[in-house]
Structures are given as structure tokens and as C-alpha cells.
PDB file with one MODEL, atoms N, CA, C and O in Angstrom:
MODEL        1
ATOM      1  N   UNK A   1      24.873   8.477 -13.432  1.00  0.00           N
ATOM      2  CA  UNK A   1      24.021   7.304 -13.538  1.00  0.00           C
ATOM      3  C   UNK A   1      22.716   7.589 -12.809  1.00  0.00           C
ATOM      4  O   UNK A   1      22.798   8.100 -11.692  1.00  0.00           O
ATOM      5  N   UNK A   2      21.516   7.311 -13.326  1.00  0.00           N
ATOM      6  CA  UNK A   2      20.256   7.435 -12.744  1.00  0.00           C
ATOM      7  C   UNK A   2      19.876   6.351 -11.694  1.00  0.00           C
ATOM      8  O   UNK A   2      19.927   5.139 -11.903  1.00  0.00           O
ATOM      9  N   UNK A   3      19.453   7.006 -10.432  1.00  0.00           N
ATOM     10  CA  UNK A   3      19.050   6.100  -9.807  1.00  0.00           C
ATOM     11  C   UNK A   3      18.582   4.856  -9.831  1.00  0.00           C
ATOM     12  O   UNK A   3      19.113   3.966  -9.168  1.00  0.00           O
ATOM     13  N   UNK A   4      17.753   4.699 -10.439  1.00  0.00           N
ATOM     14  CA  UNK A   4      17.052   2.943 -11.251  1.00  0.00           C
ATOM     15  C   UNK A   4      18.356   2.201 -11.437  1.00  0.00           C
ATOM     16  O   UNK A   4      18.695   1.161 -10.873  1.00  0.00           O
ATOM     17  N   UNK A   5      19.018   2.899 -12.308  1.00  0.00           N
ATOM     18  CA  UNK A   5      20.428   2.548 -12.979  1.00  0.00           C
ATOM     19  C   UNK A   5      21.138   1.461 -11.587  1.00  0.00           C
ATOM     20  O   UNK A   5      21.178   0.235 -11.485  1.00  0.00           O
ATOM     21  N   UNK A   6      21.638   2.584 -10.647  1.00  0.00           N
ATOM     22  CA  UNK A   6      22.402   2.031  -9.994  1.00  0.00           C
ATOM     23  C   UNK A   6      21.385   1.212  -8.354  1.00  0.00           C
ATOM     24  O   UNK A   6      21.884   0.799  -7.307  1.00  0.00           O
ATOM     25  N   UNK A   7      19.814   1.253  -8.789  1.00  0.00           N
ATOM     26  CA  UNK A   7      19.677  -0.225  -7.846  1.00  0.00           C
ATOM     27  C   UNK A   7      19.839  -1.037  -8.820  1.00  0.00           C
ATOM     28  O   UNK A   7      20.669  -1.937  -8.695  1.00  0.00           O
ATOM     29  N   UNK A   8      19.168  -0.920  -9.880  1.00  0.00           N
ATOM     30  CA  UNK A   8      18.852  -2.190 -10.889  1.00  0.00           C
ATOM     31  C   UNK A   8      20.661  -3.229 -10.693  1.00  0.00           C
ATOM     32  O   UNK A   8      20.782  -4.454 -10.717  1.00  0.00           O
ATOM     33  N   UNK A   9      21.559  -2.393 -10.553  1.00  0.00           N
ATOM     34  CA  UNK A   9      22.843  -2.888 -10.411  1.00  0.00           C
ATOM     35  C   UNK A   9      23.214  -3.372  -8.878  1.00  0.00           C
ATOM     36  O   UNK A   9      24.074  -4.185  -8.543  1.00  0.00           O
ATOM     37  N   UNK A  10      22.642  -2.903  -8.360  1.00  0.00           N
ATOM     38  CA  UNK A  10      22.624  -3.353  -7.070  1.00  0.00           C
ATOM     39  C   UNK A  10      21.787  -4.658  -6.796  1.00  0.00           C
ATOM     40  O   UNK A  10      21.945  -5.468  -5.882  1.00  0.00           O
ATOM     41  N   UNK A  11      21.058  -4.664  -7.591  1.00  0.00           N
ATOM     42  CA  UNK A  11      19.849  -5.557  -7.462  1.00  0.00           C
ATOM     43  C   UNK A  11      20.268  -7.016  -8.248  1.00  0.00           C
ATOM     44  O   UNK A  11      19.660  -8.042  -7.942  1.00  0.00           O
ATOM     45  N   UNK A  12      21.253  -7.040  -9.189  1.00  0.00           N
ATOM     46  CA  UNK A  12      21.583  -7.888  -9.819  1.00  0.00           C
ATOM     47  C   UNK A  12      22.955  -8.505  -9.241  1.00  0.00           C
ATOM     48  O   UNK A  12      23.577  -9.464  -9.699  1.00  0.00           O
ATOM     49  N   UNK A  13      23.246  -7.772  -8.203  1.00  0.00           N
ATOM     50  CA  UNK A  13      24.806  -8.387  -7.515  1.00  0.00           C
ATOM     51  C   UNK A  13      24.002  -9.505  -6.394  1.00  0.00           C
ATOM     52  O   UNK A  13      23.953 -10.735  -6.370  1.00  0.00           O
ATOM     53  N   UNK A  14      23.379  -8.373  -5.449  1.00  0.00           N
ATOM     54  CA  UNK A  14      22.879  -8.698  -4.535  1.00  0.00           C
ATOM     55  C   UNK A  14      21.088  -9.477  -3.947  1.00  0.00           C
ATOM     56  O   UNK A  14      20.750 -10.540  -3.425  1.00  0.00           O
ATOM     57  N   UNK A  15      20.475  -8.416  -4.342  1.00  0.00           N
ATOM     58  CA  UNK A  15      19.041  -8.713  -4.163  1.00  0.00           C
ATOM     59  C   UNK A  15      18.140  -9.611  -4.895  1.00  0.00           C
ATOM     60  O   UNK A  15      18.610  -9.915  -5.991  1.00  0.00           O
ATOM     61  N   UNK A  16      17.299  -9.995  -4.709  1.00  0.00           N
ATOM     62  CA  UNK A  16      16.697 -10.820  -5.715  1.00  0.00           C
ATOM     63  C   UNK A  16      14.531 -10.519  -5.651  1.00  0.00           C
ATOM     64  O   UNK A  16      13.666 -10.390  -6.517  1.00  0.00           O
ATOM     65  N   UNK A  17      14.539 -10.537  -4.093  1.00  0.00           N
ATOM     66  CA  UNK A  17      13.162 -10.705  -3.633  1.00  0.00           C
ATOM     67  C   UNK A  17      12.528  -9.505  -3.463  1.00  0.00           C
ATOM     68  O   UNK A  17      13.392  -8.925  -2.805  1.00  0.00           O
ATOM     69  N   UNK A  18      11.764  -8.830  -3.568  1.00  0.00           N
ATOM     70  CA  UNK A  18      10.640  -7.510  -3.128  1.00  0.00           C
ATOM     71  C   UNK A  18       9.627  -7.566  -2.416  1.00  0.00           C
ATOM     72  O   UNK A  18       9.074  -8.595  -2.031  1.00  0.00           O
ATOM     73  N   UNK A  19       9.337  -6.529  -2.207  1.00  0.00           N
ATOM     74  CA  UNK A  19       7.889  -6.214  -1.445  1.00  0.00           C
ATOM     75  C   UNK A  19       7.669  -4.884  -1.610  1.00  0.00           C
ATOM     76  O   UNK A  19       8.500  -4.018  -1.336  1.00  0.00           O
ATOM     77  N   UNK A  20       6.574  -4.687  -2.052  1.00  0.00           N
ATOM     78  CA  UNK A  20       6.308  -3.627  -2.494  1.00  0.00           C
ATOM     79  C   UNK A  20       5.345  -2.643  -0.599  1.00  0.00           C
ATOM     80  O   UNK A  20       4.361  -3.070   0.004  1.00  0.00           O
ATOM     81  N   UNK A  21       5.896  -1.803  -0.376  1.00  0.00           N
ATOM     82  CA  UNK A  21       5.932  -1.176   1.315  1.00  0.00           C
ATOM     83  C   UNK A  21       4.932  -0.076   0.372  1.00  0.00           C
ATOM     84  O   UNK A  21       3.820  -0.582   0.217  1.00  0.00           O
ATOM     85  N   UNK A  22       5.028   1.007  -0.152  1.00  0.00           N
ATOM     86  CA  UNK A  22       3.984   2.077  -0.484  1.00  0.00           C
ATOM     87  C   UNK A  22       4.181   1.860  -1.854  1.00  0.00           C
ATOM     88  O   UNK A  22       4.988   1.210  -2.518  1.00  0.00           O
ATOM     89  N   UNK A  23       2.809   2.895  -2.198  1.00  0.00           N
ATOM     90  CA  UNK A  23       2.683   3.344  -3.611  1.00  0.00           C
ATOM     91  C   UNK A  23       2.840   5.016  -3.461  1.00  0.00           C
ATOM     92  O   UNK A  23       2.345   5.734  -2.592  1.00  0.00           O
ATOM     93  N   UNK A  24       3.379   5.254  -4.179  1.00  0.00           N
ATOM     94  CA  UNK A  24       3.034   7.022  -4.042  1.00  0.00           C
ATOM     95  C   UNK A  24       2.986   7.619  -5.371  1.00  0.00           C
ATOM     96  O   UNK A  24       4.039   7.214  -5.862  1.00  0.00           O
ATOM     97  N   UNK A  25       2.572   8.133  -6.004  1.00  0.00           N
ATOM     98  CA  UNK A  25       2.061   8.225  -6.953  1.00  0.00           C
ATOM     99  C   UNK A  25       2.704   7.793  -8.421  1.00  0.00           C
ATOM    100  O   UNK A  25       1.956   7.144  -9.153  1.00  0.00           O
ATOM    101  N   UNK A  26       4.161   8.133  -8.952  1.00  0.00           N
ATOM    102  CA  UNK A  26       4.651   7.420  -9.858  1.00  0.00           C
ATOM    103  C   UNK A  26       6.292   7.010  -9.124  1.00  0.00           C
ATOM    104  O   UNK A  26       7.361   6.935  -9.730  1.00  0.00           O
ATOM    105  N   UNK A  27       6.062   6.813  -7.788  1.00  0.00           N
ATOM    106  CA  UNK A  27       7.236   6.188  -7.516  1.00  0.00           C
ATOM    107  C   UNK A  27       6.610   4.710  -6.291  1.00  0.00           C
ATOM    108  O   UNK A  27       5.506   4.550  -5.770  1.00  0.00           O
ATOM    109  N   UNK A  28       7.604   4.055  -6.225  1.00  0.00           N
ATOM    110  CA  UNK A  28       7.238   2.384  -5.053  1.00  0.00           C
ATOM    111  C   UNK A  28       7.987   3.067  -3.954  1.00  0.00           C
ATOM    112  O   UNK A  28       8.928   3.858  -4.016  1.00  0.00           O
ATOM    113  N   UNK A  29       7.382   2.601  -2.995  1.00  0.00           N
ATOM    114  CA  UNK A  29       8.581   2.437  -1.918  1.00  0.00           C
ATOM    115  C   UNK A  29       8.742   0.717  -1.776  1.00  0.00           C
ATOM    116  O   UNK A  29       7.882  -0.158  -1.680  1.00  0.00           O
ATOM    117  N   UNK A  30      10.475   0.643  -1.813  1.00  0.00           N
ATOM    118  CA  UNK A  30      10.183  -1.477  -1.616  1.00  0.00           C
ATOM    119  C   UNK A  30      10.742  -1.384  -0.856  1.00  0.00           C
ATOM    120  O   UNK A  30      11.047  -0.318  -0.320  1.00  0.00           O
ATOM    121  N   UNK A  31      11.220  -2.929  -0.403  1.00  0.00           N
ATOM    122  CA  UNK A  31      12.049  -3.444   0.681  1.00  0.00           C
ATOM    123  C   UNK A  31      12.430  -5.079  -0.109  1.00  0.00           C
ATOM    124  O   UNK A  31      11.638  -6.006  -0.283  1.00  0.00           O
ATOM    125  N   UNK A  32      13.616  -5.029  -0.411  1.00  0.00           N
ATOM    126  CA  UNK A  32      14.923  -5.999  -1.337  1.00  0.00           C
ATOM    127  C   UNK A  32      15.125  -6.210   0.142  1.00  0.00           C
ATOM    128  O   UNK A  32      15.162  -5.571   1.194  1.00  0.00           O
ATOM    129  N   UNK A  33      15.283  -7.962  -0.522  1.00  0.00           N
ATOM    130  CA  UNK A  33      16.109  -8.899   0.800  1.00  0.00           C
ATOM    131  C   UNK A  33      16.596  -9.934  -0.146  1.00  0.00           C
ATOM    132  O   UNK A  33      15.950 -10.501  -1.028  1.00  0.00           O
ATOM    133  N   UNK A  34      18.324 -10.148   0.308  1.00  0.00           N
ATOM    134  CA  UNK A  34      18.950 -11.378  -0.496  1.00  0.00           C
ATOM    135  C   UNK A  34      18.777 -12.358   0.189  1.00  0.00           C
ATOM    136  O   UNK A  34      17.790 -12.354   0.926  1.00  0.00           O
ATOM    137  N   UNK A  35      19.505 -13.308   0.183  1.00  0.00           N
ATOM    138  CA  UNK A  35      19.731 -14.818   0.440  1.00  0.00           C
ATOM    139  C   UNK A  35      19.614 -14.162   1.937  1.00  0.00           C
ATOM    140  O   UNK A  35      18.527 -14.244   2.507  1.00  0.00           O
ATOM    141  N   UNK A  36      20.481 -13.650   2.445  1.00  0.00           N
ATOM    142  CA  UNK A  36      20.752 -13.982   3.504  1.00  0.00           C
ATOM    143  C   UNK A  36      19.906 -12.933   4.579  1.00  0.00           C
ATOM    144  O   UNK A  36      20.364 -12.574   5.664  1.00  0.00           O
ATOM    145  N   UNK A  37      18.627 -12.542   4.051  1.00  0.00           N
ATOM    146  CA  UNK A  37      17.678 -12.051   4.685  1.00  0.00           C
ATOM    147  C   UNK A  37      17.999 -10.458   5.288  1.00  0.00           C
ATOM    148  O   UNK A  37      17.457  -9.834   6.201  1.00  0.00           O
ATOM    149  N   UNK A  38      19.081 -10.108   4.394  1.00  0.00           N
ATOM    150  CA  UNK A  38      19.304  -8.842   4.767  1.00  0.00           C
ATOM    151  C   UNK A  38      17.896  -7.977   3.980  1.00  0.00           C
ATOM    152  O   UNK A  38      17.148  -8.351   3.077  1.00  0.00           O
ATOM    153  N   UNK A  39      17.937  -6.879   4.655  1.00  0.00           N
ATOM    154  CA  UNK A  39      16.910  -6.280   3.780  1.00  0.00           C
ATOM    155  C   UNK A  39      17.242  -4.560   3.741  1.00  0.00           C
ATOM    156  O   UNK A  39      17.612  -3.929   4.731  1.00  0.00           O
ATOM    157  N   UNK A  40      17.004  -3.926   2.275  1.00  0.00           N
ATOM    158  CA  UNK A  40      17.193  -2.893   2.428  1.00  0.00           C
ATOM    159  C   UNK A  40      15.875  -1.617   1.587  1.00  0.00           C
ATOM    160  O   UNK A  40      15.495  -1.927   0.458  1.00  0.00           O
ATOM    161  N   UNK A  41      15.324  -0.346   2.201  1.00  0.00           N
ATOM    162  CA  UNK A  41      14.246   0.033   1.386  1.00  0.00           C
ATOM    163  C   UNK A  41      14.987   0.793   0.290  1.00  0.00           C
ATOM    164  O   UNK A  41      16.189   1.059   0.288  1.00  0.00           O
ATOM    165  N   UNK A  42      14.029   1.119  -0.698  1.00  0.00           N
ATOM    166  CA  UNK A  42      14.617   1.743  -1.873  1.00  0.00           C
ATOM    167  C   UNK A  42      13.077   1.901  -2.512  1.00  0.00           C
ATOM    168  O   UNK A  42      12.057   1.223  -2.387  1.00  0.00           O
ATOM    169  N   UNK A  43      13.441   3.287  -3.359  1.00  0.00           N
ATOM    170  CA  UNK A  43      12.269   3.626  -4.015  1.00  0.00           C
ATOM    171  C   UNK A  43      12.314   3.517  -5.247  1.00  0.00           C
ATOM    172  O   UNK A  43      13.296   3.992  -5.817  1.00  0.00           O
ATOM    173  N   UNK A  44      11.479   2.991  -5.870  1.00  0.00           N
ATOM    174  CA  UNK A  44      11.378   2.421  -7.699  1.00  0.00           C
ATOM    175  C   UNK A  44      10.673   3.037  -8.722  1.00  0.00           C
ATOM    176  O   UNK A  44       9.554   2.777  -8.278  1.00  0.00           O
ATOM    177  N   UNK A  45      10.450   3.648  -9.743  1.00  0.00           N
ATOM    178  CA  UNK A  45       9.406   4.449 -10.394  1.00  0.00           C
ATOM    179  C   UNK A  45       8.265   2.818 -10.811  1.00  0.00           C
ATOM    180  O   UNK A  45       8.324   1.693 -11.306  1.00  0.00           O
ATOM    181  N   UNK A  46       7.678   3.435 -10.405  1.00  0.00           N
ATOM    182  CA  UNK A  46       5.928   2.907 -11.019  1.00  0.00           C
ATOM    183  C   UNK A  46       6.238   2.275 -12.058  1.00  0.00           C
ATOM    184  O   UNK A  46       6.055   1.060 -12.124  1.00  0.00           O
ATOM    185  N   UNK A  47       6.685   2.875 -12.912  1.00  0.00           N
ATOM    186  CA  UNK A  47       6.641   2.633 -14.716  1.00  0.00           C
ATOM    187  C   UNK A  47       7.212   1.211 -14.878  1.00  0.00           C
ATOM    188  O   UNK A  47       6.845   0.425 -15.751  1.00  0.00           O
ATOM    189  N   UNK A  48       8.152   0.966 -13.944  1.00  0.00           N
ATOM    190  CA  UNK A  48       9.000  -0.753 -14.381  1.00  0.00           C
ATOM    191  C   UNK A  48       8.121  -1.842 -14.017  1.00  0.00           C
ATOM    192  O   UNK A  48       8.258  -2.884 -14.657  1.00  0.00           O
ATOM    193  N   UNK A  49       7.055  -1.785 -12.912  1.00  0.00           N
ATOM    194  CA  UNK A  49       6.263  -2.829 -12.800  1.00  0.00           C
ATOM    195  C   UNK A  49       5.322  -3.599 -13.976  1.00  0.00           C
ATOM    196  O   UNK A  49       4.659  -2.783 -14.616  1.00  0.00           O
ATOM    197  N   UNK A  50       5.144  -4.892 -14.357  1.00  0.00           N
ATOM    198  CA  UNK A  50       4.658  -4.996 -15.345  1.00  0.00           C
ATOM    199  C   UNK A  50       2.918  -5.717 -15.184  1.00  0.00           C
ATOM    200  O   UNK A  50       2.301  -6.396 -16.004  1.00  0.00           O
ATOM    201  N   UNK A  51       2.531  -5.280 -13.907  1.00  0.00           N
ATOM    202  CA  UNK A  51       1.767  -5.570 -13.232  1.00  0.00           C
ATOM    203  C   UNK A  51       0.997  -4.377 -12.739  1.00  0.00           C
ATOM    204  O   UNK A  51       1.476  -3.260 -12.932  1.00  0.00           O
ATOM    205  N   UNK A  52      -0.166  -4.515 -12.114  1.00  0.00           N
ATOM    206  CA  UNK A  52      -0.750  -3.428 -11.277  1.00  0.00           C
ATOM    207  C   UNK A  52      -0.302  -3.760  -9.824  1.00  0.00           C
ATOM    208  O   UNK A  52      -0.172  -4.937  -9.486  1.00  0.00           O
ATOM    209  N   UNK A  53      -0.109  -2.921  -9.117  1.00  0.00           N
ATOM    210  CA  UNK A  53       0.847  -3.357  -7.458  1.00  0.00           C
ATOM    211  C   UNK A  53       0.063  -2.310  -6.191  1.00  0.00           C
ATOM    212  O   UNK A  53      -0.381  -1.181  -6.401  1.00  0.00           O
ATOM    213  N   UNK A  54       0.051  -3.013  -4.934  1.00  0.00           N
ATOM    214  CA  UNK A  54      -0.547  -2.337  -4.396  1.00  0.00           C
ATOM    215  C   UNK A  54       0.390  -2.741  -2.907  1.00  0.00           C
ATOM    216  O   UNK A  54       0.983  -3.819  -2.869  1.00  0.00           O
ATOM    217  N   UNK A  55       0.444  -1.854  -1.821  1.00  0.00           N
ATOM    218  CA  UNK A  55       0.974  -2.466  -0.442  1.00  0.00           C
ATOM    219  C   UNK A  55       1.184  -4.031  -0.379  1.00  0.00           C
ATOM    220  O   UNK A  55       0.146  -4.683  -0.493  1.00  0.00           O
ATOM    221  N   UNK A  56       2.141  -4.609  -0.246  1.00  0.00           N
ATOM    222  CA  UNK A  56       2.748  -6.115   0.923  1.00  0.00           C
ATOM    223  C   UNK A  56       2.318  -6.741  -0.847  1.00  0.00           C
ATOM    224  O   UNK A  56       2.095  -7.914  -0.550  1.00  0.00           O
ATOM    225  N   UNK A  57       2.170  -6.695  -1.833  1.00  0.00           N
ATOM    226  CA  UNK A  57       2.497  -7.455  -3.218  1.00  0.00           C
ATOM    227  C   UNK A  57       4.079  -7.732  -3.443  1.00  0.00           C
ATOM    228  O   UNK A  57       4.990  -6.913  -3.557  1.00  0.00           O
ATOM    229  N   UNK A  58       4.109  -8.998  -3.466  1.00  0.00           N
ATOM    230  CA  UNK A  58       5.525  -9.561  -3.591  1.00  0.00           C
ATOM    231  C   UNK A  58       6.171  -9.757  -5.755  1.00  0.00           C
ATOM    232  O   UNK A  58       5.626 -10.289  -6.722  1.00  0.00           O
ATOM    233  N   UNK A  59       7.182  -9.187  -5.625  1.00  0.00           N
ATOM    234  CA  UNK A  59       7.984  -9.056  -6.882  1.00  0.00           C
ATOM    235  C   UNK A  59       9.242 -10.215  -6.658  1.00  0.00           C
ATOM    236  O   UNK A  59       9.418 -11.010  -5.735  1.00  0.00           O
ATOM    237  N   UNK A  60       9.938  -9.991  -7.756  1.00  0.00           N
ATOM    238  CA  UNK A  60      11.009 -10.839  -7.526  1.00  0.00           C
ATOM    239  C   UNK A  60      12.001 -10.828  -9.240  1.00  0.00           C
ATOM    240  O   UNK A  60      11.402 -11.251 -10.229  1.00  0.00           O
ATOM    241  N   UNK A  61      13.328 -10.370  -9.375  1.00  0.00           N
ATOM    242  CA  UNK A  61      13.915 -10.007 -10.184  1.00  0.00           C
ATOM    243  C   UNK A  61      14.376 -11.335 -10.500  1.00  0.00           C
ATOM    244  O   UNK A  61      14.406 -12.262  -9.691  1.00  0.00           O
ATOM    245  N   UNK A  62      14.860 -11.416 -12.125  1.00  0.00           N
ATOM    246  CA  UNK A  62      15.639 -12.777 -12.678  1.00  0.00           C
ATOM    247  C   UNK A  62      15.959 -12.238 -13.948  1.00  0.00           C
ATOM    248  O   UNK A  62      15.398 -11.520 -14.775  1.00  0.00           O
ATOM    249  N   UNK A  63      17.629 -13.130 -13.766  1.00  0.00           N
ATOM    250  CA  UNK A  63      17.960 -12.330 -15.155  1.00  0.00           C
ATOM    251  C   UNK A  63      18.260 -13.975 -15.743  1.00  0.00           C
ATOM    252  O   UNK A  63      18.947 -14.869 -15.249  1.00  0.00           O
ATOM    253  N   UNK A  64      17.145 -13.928 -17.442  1.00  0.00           N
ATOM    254  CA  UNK A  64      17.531 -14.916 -18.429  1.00  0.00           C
ATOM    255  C   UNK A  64      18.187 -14.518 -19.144  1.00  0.00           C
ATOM    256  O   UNK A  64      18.147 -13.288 -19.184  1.00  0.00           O
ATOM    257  N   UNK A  65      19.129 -15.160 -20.091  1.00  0.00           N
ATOM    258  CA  UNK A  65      20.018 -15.001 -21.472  1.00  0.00           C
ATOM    259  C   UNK A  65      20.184 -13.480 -21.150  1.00  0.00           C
ATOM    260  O   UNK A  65      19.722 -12.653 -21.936  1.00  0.00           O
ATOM    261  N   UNK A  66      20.969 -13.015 -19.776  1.00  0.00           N
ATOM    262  CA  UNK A  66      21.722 -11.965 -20.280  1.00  0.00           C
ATOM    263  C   UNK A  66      20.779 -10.508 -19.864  1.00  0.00           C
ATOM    264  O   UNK A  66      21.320  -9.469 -19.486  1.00  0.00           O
ATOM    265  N   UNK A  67      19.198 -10.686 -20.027  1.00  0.00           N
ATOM    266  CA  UNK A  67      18.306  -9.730 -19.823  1.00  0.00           C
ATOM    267  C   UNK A  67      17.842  -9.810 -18.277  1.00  0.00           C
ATOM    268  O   UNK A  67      17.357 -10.856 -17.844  1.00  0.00           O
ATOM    269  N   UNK A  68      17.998  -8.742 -17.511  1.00  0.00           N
ATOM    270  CA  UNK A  68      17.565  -8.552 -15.915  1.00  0.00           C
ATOM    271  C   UNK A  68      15.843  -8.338 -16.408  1.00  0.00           C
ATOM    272  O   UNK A  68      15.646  -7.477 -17.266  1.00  0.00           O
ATOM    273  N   UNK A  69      14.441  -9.235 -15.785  1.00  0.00           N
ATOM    274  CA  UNK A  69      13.405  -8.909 -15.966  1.00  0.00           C
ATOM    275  C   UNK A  69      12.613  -8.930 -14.348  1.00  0.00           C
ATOM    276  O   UNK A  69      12.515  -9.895 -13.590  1.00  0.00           O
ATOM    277  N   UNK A  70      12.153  -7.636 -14.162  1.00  0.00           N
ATOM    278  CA  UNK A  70      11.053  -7.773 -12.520  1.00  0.00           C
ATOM    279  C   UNK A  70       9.923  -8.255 -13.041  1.00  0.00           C
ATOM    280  O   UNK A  70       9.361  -7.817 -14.046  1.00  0.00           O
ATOM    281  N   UNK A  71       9.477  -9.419 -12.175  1.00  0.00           N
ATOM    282  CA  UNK A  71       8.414 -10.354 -12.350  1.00  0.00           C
ATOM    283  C   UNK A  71       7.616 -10.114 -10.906  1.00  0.00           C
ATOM    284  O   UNK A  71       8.112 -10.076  -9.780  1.00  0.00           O
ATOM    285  N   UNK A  72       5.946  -9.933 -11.377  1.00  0.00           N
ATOM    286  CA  UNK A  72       5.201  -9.915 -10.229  1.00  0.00           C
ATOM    287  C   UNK A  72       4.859 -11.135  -9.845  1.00  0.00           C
ATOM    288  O   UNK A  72       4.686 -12.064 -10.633  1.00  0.00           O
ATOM    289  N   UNK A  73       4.703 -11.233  -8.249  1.00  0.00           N
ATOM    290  CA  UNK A  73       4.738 -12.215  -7.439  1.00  0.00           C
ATOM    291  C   UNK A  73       5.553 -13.106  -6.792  1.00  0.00           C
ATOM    292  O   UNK A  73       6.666 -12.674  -6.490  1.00  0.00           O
ATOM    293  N   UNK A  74       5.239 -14.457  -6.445  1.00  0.00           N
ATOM    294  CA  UNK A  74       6.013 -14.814  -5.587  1.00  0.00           C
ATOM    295  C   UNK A  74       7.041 -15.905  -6.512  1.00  0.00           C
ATOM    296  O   UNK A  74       6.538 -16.769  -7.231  1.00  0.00           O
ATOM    297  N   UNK A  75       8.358 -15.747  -6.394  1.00  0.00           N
ATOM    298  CA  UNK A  75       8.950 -16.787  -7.202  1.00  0.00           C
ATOM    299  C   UNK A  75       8.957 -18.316  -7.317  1.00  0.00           C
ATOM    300  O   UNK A  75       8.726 -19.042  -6.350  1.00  0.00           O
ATOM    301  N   UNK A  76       9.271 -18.828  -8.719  1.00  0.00           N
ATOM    302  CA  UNK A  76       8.720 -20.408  -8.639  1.00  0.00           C
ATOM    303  C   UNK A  76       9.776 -20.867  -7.721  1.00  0.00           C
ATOM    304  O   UNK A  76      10.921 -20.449  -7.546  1.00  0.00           O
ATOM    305  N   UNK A  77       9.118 -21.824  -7.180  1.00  0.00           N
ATOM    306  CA  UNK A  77      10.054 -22.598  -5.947  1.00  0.00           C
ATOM    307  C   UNK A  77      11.232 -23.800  -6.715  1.00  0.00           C
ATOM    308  O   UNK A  77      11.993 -24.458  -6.005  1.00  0.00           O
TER     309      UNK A  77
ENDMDL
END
């Protein structure tokens, strides 16, 4: 399983919120925190953002009808 693979799965049990910590050239460095303010870093390829992203830009994952989608910014309240 490819890395992406198994956060994206990680990310859908647990995590929900981002922050995007570096850019480095076609990979992120983030930092995922769930509910309960745990937080963990992990590095993301570039390519999934559907946004342009730069240091401390906040993301935030949601899965509708079945489809997991990363959404830039801060989630609706």
C-alpha cells in the first residue's frame, strides 16, 4: 500500500483538521489533529491539494456520499 494510501486511511478513522508546517517541493509537511487535539506530522504529495498552499494554511478532510475530499481552509462551523 502506498503511503497516501495508508494516511488517507488513517485520516478517515481518525483525523479530520490540517495545517500545512512546510512545502518542499512536490511533497507537504502537515500536522493532523482529531477531536481530541492529538496531533500527529505526516508528509503529503503536493499533487492532492486542490488549492495553492503555503506555511500555517489550514485544510480540513470530509467524506460526502461515500467520497473522502481535502478541502482548503478552515472548516464550516
Amino acid at each position: 500500500m502506498h503511503k497516501i494510501s495508508r494516511c488517507i486511511n488513517f485520516v478517515m478513522m481518525f483525523y479530520v483538521l490540517g495545517i500545512v508546517d512546510q512545502v518542499h517541493n512536490d511533497s507537504v509537511q502537515v500536522e493532523l489533529s482529531d477531536i481530541e487535539g492529538t496531533v500527529i506530522t505526516d508528509d503529503l504529495p503536493l499533487w492532492i491539494f486542490p488549492c495553492e498552499i503555503e506555511e500555517g494554511d489550514m485544510f480540513y478532510f470530509v467524506k460526502l456520499d461515500g467520497v473522502l475530499e481535502l478541502r482548503c481552509g478552515k472548516p464550516p462551523e
